[in-house]
C-alpha positions in Angstrom: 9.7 5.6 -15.3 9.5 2.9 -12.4 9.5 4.3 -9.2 11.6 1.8 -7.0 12.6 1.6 -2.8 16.5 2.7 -3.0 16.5 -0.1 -0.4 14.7 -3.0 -1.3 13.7 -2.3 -5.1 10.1 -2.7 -4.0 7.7 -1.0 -6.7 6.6 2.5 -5.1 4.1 3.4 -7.8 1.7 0.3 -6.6 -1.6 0.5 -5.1 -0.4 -0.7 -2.0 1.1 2.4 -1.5 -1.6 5.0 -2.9 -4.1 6.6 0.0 -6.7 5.1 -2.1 -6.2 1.9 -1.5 -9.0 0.0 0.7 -8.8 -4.3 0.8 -12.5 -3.6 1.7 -13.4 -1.5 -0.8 -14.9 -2.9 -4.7 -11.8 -3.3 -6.7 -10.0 -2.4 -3.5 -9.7 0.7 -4.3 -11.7 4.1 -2.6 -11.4 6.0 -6.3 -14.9 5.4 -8.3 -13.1 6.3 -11.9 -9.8 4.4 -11.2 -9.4 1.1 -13.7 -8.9 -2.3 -12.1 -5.0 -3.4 -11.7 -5.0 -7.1 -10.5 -1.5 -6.9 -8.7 -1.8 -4.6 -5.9 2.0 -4.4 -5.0 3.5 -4.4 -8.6 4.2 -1.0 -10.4 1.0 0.5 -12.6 0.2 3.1 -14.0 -2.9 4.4 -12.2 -3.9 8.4 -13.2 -5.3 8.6 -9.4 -2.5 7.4 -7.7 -1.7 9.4 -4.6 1.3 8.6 -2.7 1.2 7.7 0.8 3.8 9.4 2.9 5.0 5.9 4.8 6.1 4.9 1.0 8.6 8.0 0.2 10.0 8.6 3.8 12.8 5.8 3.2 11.9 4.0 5.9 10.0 0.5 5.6 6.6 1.0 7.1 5.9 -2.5 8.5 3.7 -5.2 6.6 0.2 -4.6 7.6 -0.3 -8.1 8.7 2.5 -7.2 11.3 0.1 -4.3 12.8 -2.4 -6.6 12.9 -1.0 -8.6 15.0 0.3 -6.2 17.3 -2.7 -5.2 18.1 -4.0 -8.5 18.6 -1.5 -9.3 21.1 -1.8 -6.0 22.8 -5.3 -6.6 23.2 -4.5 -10.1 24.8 -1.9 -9.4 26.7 -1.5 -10.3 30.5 
């Protein structure tokens, strides 16, 4: 089964979307026993996948390079 947004048919089941998930972390990913999956935003079939709530609610959660930068302008702002 391929768990898809009703919205945008984005892939749900993707790391990107697991709690696990860390860019910062080896393999980028917070789970020690978790195999590597080289695409990050494409469905997988990961046993320690762990949904984060942003990806079910049916709403978009913004693209984290969007947060980043509201922050950065927030910090900079006159």
């Amino acid at each position: 089964m391929r768990d898809t947004c009703p919205r945008c048919d984005a892939d749900l089941h993707a790391c990107r979307n697991c709690r696990h998930y860390d860019p910062g972390a080896h393999h980028e990913c917070r789970e020690n026993q978790a195999e590597w999956v080289r695409d990050k935003e494409r469905n997988n079939r990961c046993d320690y996948f762990d949904p984060l709530a942003e990806a079910w609610r049916g709403g978009a959660a913004p693209p984290a390079g969007d947060a980043a930068r509201a922050g950065f302008d927030a910090l900079f702002k006159k």
